[in-house]
C-alpha positions in Angstrom: 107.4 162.9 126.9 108.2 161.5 130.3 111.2 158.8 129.3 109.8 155.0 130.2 112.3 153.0 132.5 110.4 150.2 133.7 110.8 146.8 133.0 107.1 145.6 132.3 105.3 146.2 128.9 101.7 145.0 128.2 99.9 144.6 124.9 96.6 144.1 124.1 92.8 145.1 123.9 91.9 148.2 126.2 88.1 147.5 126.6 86.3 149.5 129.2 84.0 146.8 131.0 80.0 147.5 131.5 79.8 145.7 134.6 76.1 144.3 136.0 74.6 141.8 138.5 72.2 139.7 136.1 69.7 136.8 136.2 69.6 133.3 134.0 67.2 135.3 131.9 69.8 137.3 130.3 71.9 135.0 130.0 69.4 132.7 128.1 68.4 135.6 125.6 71.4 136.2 124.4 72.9 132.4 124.2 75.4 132.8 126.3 77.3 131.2 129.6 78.8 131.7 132.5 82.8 131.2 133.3 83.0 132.2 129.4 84.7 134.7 127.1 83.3 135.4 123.8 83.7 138.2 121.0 80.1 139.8 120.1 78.3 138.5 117.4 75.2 140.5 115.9 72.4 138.9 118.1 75.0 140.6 121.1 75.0 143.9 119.9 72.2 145.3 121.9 73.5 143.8 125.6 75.4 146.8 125.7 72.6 149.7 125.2 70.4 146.9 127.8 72.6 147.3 130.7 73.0 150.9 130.2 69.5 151.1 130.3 68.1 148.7 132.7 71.2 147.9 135.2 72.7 150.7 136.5 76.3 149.3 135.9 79.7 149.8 137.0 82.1 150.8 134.3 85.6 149.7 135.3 88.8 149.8 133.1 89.4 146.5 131.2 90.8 144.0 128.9 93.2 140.8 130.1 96.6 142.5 129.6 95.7 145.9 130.5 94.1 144.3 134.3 97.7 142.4 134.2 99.7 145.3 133.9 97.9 147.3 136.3 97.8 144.4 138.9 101.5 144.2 138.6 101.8 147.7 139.2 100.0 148.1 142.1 102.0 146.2 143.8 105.2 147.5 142.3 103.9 151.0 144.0 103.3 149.3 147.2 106.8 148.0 147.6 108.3 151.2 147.2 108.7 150.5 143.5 106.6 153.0 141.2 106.9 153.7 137.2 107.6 150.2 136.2 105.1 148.8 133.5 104.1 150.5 130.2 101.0 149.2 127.9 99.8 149.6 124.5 96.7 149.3 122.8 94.3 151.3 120.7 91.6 153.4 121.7 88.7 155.8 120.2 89.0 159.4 120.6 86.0 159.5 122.4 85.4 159.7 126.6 85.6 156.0 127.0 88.8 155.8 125.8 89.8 159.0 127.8 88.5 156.7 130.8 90.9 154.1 130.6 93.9 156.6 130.3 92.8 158.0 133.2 92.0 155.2 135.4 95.5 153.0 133.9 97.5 156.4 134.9 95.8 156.7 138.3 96.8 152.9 138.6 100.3 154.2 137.7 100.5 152.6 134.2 102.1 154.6 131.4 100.1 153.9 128.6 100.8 154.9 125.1 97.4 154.1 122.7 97.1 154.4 119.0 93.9 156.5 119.3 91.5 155.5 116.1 89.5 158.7 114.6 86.9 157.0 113.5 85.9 154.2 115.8 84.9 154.1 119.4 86.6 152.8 121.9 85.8 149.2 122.5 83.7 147.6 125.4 82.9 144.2 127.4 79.7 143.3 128.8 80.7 141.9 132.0 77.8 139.4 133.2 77.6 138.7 136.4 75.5 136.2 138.6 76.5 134.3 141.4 80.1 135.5 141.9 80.5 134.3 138.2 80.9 135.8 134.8 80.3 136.1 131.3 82.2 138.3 129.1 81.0 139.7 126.0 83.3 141.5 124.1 82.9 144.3 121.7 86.5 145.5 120.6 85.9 148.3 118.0 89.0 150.2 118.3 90.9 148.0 120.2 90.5 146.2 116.9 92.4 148.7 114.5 96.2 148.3 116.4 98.6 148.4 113.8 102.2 147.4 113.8 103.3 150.7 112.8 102.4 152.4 116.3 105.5 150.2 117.7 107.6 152.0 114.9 107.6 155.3 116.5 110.2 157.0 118.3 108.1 156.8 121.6 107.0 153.6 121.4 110.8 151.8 120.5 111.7 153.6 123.6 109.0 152.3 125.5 109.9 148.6 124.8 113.5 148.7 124.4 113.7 150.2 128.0 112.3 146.9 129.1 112.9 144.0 130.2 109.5 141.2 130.5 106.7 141.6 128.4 102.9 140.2 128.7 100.6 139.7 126.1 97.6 138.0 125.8 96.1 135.4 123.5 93.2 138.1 122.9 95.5 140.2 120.9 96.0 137.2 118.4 92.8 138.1 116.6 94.2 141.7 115.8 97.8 141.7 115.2 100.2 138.9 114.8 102.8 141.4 113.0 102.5 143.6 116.1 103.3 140.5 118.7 106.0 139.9 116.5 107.8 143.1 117.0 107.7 142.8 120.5 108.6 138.7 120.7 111.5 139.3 118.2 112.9 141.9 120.1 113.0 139.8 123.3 114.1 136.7 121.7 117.1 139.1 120.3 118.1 140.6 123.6 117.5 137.6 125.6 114.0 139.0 127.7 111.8 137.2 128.9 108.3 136.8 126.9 104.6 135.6 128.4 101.9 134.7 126.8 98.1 134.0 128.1 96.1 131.5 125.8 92.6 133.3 127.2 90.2 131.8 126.1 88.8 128.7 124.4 87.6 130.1 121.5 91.2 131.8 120.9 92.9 128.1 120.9 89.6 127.0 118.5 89.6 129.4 115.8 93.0 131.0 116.3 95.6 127.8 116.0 98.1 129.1 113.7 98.2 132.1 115.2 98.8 130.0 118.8 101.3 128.4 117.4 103.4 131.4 116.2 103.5 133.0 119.5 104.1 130.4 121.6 107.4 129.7 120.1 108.7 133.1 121.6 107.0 132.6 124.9 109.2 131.8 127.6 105.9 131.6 130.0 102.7 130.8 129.2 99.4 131.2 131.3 95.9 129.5 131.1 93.4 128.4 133.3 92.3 124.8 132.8 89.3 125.3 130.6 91.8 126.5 128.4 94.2 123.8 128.9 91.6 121.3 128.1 90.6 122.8 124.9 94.0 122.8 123.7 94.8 119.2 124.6 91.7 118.0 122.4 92.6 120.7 119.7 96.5 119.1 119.7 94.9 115.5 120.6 97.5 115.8 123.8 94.9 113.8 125.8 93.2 115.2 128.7 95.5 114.8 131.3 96.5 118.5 132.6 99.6 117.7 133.9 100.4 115.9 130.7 99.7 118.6 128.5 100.7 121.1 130.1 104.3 119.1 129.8 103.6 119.0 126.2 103.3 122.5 126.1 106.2 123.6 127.9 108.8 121.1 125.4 106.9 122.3 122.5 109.2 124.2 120.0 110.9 127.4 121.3 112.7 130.7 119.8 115.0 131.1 122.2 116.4 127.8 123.1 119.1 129.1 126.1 115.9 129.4 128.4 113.3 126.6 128.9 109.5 127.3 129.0 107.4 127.2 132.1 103.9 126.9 131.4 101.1 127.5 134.1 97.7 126.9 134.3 95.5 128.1 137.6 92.2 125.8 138.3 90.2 128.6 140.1 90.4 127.2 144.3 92.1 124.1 143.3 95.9 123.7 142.8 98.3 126.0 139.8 100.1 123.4 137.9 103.8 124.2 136.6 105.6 122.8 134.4 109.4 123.2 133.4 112.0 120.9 132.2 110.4 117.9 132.3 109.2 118.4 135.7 105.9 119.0 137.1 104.7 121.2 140.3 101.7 122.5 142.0 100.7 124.8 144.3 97.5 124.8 146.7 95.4 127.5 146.5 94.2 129.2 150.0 90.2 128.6 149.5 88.2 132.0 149.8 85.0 131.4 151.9 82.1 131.5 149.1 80.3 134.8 151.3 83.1 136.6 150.7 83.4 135.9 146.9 82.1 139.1 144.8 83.0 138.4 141.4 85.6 136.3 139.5 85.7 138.4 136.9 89.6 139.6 136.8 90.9 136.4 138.9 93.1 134.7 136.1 94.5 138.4 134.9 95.1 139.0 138.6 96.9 136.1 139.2 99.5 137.1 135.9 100.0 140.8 137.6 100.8 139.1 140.4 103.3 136.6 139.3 105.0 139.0 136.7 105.2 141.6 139.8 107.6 138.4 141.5 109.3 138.0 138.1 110.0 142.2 138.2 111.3 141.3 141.9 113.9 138.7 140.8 111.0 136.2 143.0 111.3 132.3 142.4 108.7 130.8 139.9 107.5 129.3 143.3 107.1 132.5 145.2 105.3 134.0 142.0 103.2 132.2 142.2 102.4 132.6 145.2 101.8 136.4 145.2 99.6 135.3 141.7 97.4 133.8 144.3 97.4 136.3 146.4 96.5 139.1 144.4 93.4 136.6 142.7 92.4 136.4 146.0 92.3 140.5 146.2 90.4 140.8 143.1 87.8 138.3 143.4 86.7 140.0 146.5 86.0 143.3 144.8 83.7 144.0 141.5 85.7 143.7 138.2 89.5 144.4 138.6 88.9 147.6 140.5 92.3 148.6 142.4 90.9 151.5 144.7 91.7 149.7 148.3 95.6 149.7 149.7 97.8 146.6 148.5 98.8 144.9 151.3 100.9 142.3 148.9 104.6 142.3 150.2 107.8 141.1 147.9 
């Protein structure tokens, strides 16, 4: 075993995304729409085996933290700075999951999965029309993570070596406990925790769950779909700026630092609050006929700024290379790192 001393660990739902180009017709039969995340429900079982079979599509190493960590690491490598994230999740014993190893290690990601026996590695139908996307996801074994993987020898060394950790609001539907281990730990050692709330749905269905993990996270992400469900979930009004001030003096773990919350608005400005104070950043618009897929933007944009945090960066310039590597990834299918990172810190 090869001993971890980065500073960036990931946890969350390895999915390996069945990527295809599709028209409204899919869409409509299986109920779903674009700029939307969803888990799969019975009528969305047989997308899968439909794209396989009809769509020639691209399969490409996914799931939000996973894309996030590798994101941040590919920049890391570019600056001269390799070895420096580790992720966890669970995965089949099966080729898919196989996949992903490969493709996070070739992305220089140490991974370390619970590997399930006896259920396949999950998947996400990645829907694509337009330059936008629905996702449709099946997690299977990314569903079985159990807190007792973080209890090994291997995996305490993992996390206690670092320093930030990322998780995503995605994960809330398999393993609080888990989160816990990892958020306790950083409260403890004064780290540095981030949290994405992901999806609508997640802030919907998955309140009390919200609410215990955002009381260790020092930084929280969303994108403003997001940030409007939770200010009519929390009756916070519908004010971004507003809410996202709300969130950010909302009750915290470790009280020495105070929470920045962030939330991108695709090509429009990434609001941040902190402290009472509010801030936003413009977003460099991408001309639309160079836009390939925004699949990946928002985890993009978290590798990015947690590559600034790794380099000491202000919130400010984190932002900034958040933007940056969004603006990378939505000009490539799915979050598919194969081209040089030109992203200085």
């Amino acid at each position: 075993m090869t001993k971890f001393t980065g500073s960036l660990v990931g946890m969350g739902n390895p999915l390996l995304d069945i990527s295809a180009d599709v028209g409204q017709d899919i869409l409509d039969k299986y109920d779903v729409k674009l700029d939307n995340a969803i888990l799969a429900e019975d009528k969305h079982v047989p997308i899968y085996k439909e794209l396989v079979d009809n769509y020639s599509p691209q399969y490409i190493a996914g799931g939000a933290t996973q894309n996030s960590i590798r994101v941040a690491q590919w920049i890391m490598t570019a600056n001269g700075k390799p070895g420096q994230t580790a992720y966890f999740g669970c995965v089949g014993n099966d080729s898919f999951g196989n996949q992903l190893e490969e493709c996070a290690a070739a992305d220089g990601v140490k991974v370390h999965y619970m590997k399930d026996e006896s259920t396949p590695t999950g998947t996400c139908a990645v829907l694509v029309k337009d330059g936008e996307r629905c996702l449709i996801a099946n997690l299977a074994a990314a569903n079985n993570f159990k807190p007792s993987h973080l209890e090994t020898d291997e995996s305490k060394a993992i996390y206690e070596s670092a320093s930030l950790y990322y998780i995503a609001g995605f994960f809330l539907t398999v393993s609080v406990d888990a989160l816990k281990i990892i958020a306790e730990h950083s409260v403890a050692n004064n780290k540095t925790f981030c949290l994405n709330l992901s999806a609508p749905f997640i802030i919907d269905f998955f309140a009390d769950q919200v609410a215990t993990a955002l009381e260790y996270a020092d930084f929280v992400f969303c994108n403003e779909s997001e940030a409007e469900a939770y200010g009519k979930k929390h009756e916070l009004g519908d004010d971004l700026k507003e809410i996202a001030l709300k969130i950010a003096a909302s009750p915290k773990k470790n009280e020495e630092k105070k929470r920045f919350v962030i939330f991108t608005q695709g090509s429009s400005s990434t609001i941040v609050a902190h402290d009472g104070k509010v801030e936003e950043y413009k977003v460099v618009p991408l001309p639309k006929e160079e836009l390939v897929d925004t699949n990946g933007a928002g985890d993009a944009f978290v590798g990015g700024f947690l590559a600034g945090v790794m380099a000491e960066k202000s919130v400010g310039d984190s932002v900034e290379l958040g933007h940056e590597a969004a603006r990378f990834i939505i000009q490539q299918s799915g979050t598919t790192l194969t081209k040089p990172c030109e992203i200085k810190l």
